[in-house]
matplotlib code that plots the C-alpha trace (Angstrom):
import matplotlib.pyplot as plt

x = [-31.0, -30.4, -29.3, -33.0, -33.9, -30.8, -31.8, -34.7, -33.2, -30.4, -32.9, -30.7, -31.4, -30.2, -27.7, -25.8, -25.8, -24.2, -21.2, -20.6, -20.6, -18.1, -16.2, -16.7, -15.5, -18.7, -20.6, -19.1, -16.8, -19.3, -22.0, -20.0, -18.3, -22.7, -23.8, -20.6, -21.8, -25.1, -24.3, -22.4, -25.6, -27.7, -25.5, -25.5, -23.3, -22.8, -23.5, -19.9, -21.4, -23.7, -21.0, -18.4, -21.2, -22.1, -18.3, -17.9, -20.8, -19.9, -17.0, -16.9, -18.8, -15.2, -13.3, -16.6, -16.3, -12.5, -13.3, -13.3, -12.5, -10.3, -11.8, -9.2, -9.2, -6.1, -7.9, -5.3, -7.6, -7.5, -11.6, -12.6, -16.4, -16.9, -16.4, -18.6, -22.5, -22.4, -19.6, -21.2, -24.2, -22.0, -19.9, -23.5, -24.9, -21.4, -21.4, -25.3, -24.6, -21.2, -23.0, -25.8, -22.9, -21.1, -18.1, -16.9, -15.0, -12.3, -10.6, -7.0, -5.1, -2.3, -1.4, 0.2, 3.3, 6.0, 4.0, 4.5, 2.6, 5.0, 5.1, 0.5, 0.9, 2.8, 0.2, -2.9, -1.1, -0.5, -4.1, -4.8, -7.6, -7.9, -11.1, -10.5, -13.2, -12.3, -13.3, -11.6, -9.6, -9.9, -8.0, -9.3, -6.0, -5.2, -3.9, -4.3, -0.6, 0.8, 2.1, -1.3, -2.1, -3.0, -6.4, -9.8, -10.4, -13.6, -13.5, -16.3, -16.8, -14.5, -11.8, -9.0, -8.3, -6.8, -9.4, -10.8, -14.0, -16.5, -20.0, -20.8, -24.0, -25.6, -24.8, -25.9, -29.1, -30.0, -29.3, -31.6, -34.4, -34.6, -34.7, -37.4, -39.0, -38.5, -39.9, -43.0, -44.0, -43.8, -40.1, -38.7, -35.1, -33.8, -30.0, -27.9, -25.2, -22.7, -20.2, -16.3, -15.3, -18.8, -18.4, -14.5, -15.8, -18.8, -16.2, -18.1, -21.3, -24.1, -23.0, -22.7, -26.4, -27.6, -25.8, -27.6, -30.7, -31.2, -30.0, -33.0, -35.7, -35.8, -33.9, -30.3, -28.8, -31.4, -29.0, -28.3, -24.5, -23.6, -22.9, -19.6, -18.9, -16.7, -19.0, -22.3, -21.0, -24.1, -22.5, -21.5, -24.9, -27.2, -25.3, -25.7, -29.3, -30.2, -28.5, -30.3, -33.8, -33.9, -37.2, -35.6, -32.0, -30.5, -28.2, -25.4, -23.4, -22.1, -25.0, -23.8, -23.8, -27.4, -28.6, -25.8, -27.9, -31.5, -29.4, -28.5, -32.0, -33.2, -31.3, -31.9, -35.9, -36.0, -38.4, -38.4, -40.6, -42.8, -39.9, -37.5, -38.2, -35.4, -34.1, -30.9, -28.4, -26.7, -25.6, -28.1, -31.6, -32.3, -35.9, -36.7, -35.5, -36.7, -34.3, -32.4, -30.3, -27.8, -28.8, -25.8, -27.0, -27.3, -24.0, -22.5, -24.4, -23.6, -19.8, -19.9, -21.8, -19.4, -16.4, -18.1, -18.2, -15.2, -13.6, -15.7, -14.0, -10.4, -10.4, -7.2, -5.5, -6.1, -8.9, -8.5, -12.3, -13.4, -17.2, -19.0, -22.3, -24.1, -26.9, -29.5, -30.6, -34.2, -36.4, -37.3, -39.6, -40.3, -42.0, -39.2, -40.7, -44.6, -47.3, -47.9, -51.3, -48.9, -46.2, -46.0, -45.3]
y = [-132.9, -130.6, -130.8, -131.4, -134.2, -135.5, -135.2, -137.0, -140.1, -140.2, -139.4, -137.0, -133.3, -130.7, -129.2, -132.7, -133.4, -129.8, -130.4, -134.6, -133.1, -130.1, -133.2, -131.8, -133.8, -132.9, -135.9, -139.2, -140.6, -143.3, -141.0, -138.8, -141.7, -142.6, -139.0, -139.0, -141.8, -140.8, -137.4, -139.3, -141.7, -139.3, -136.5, -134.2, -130.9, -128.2, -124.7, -123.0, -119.4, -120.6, -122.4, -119.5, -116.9, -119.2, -120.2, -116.2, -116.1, -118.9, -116.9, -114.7, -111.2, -109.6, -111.7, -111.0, -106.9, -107.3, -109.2, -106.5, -106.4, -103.8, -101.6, -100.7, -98.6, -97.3, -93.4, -91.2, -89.9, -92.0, -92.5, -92.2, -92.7, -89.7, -87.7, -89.2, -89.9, -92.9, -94.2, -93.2, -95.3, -98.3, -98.2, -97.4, -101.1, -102.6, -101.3, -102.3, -105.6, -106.2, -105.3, -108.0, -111.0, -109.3, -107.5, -104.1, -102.5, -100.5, -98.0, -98.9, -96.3, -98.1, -94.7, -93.4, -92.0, -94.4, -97.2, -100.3, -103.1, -105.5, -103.3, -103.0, -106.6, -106.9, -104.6, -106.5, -110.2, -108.3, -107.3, -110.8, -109.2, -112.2, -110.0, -107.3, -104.8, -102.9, -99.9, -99.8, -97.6, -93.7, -95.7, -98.6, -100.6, -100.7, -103.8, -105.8, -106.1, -109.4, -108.6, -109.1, -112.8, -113.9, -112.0, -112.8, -109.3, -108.4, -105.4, -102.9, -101.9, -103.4, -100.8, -103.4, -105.3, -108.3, -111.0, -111.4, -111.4, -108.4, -106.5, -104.0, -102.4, -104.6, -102.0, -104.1, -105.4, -101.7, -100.2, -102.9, -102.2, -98.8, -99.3, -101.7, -99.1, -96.2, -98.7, -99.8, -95.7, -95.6, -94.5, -95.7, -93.4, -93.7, -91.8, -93.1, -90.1, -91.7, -90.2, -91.8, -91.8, -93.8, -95.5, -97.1, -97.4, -100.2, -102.0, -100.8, -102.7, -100.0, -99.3, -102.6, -103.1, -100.4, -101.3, -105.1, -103.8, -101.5, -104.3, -106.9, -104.7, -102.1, -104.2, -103.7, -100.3, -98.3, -97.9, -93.8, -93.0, -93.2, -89.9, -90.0, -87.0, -86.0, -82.9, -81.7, -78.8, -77.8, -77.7, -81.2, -82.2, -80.2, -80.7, -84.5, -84.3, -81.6, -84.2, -87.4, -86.0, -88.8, -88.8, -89.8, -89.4, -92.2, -90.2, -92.3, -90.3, -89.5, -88.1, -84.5, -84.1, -84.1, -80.7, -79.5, -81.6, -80.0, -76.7, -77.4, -78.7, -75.6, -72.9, -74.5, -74.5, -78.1, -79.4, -82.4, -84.6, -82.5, -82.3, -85.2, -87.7, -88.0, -91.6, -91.7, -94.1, -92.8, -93.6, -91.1, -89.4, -86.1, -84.5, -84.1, -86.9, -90.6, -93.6, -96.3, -95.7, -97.5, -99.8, -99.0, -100.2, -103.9, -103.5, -102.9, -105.8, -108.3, -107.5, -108.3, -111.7, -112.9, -111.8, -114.2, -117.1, -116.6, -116.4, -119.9, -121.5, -120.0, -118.6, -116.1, -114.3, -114.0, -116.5, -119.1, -118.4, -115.2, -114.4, -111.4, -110.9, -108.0, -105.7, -104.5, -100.4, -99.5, -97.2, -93.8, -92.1, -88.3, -87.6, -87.4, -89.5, -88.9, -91.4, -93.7, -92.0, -89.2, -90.5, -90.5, -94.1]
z = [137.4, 140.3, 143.9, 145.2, 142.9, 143.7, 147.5, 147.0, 145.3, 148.0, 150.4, 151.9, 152.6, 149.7, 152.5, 152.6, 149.0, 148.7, 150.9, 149.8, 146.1, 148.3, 149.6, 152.6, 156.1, 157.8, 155.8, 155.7, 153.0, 152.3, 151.9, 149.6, 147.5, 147.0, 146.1, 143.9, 142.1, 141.9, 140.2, 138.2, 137.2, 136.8, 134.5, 137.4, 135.7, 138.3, 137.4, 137.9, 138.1, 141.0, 142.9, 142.5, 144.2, 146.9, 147.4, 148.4, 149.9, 152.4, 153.4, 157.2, 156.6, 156.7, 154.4, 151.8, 152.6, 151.0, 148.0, 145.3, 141.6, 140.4, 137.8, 135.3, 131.9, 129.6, 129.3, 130.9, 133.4, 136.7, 136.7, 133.3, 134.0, 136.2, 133.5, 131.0, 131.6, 129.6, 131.3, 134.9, 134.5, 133.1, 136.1, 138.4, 136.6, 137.7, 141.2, 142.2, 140.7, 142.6, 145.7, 145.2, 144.7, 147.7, 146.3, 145.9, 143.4, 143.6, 140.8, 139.7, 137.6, 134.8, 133.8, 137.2, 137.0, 137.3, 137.1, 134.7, 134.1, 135.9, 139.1, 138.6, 138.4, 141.4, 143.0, 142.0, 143.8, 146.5, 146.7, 146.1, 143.0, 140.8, 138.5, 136.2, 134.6, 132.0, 131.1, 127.5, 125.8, 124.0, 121.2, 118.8, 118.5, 122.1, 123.0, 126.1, 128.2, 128.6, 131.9, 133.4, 132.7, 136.3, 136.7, 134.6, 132.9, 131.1, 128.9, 128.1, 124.1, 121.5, 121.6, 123.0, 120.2, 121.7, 122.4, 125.4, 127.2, 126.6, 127.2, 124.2, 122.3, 120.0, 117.3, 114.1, 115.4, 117.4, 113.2, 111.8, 114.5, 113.8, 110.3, 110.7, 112.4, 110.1, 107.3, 109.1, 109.6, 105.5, 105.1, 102.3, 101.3, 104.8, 104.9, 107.3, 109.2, 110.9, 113.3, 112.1, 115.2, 116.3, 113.2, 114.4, 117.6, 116.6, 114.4, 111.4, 112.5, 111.5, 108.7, 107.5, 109.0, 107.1, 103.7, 104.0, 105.4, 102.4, 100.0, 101.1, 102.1, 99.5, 96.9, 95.1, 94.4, 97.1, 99.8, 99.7, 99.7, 103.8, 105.4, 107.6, 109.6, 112.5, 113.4, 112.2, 109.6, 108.1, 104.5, 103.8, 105.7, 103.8, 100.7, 101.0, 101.8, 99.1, 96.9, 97.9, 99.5, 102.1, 103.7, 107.2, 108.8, 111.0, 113.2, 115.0, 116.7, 120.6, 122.5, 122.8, 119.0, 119.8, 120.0, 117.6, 114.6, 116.0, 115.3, 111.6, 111.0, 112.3, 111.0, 107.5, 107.9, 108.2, 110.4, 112.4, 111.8, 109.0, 106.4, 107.4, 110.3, 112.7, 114.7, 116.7, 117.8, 120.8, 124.2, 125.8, 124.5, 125.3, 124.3, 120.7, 119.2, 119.1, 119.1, 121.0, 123.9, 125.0, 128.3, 130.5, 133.8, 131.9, 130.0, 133.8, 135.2, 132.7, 132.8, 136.7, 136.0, 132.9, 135.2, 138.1, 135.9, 134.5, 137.9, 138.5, 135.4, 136.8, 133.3, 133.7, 131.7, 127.6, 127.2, 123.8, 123.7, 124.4, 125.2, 123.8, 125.8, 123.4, 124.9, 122.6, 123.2, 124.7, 122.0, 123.4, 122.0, 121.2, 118.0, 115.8, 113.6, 111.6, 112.3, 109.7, 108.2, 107.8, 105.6, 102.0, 101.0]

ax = plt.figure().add_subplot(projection="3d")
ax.plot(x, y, z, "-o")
ax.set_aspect("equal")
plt.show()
């Protein structure tokens, strides 16, 4: 049931429907005590996201130019995301798709001198900014201040450990789909190298992927021991491969690690994808290596729509039920893995 069927059984247009179920004085109280009770008849249920978006865009053109969402985060540099691609193109998703629902953002720093949360909170009513995006935190155990419980926040990533409404990477499901990948070229002793800090920072999700993905598609005991590194030092790396001959490296690690693992491969006489193929898990792809990248645009887009409806529910402060909306990463490809007839099964 929606407004125009709804029309059509009152036999009233779906602008008059909208503002009787709006109580609004421009239709009669008759009229909206029958379209009440026909809603109620019929199940009508509302969408709240749809009615928060129109309800600002009903507003005068100037009022809708001020509505904004601050954009927060608990990095010590004011705009954390100009100084970080991934972050850029996250905030680039949130921006286009604040401009489509009429609002703008605008950049709030926590981490001013002299600031406190009481006085940011005082700052933020002032502003009369009921929506928060979050950009997260350089720490995994950061918690979320419970000075600011009269905004709706959405965070990005899971570094803010307090529950609350988020947009991350699908990091389990983006491990299994480039297993399942890997397996269907003929790879059978895939070796997973894991960045720790990457590791902390998806909660420990691909390498639990990768342990139960080895477990039921190659059977028990055929998982290869995981290699966690903070940088990639030849040694341990070669050592570790030398020792378990993995015919195909899954590489999570930040994006700029990159072209320091094409060096090591290198210098050693390893060649990509004639000796070892190579997939990545990363935020951003450069050439010479296939894999999934992280969808940032989406990740900024969806945080602006779950803020929106949370806004529609007046869902402030820490939520009881948080909502996690995950994104899964786009495959790029660029050869670093052999063609099936090419693989020795």
């Amino acid at each position: 049931m929606n407004v125009r069927q709804l029309a059509r059984l009152a036999n009233l247009s779906p602008s008059a429907i909208s503002l009787a179920l709006r109580d609004s004085p421009k239709v009669s109280a008759a009229t909206r005590q029958r379209v009440r009770e026909l809603a109620q008849r019929f199940n009508y249920q509302p969408d709240a996201k749809v009615i928060e978006v129109m309800r600002h865009l009903r507003k005068p053109q100037a009022i809708r130019q001020q509505a904004c969402f601050g954009v927060i985060s608990f990095y010590d540099d004011p705009r954390p995301w100009e100084k970080s691609l991934h972050l850029t193109r996250i905030y680039a998703g949130m921006q286009a798709r604040a401009a489509e629902l009429g609002y703008r953002l605008e950049p709030l720093w926590m981490r001013e001198t002299g600031m406190s949360y009481r006085r940011f909170q005082g700052i933020l009513a002032a502003r009369g900014i009921e929506g928060l995006l979050c950009f997260g935190s350089p720490q995994v155990d950061q918690d979320y201040p419970d000075e600011l419980q009269s905004q709706a926040v959405v965070t990005i990533g899971v570094s803010i450990r307090t529950r609350l409404h988020r947009v991350t990477s699908h990091f389990f499901n983006d491990t299994v789909h480039a297993l399942d990948r890997m397996y269907a070229l003929g790879y059978r002793r895939p070796g997973l190298v894991v960045g720790q800090y990457e590791d902390v920072r998806s909660g420990h999700a691909c390498t639990s992927a990768y342990l139960g993905w080895c477990e039921h598609r190659l059977g028990p005991g055929r998982a290869l021991p995981i290699q966690l590194v903070e940088r990639v030092d030849a040694p341990p790396l070669l050592d570790w491969y030398h020792q378990h001959r993995p015919d195909a490296l899954l590489f999570v690690h930040l994006y700029d690690y990159l072209p320091e693992l094409r060096r090591v491969l290198e210098r050693n006489r390893l060649k990509v994808p004639e000796d070892v193929g190579v997939g990545v898990l990363t935020q951003l792809i450069g050439e010479g290596f296939s894999g999934l990248q992280q969808n940032q645009p989406l990740m900024g887009a969806w945080a602006i729509e779950l803020l929106v409806a949370r806004l529609a529910h007046r869902d402030l402060g820490i939520p009881k039920n948080p909502r996690v909306e995950m994104v899964e990463s786009e495959w790029v490809e660029h050869g670093s893995l052999r063609p099936q007839a090419q693989v020795n099964c």
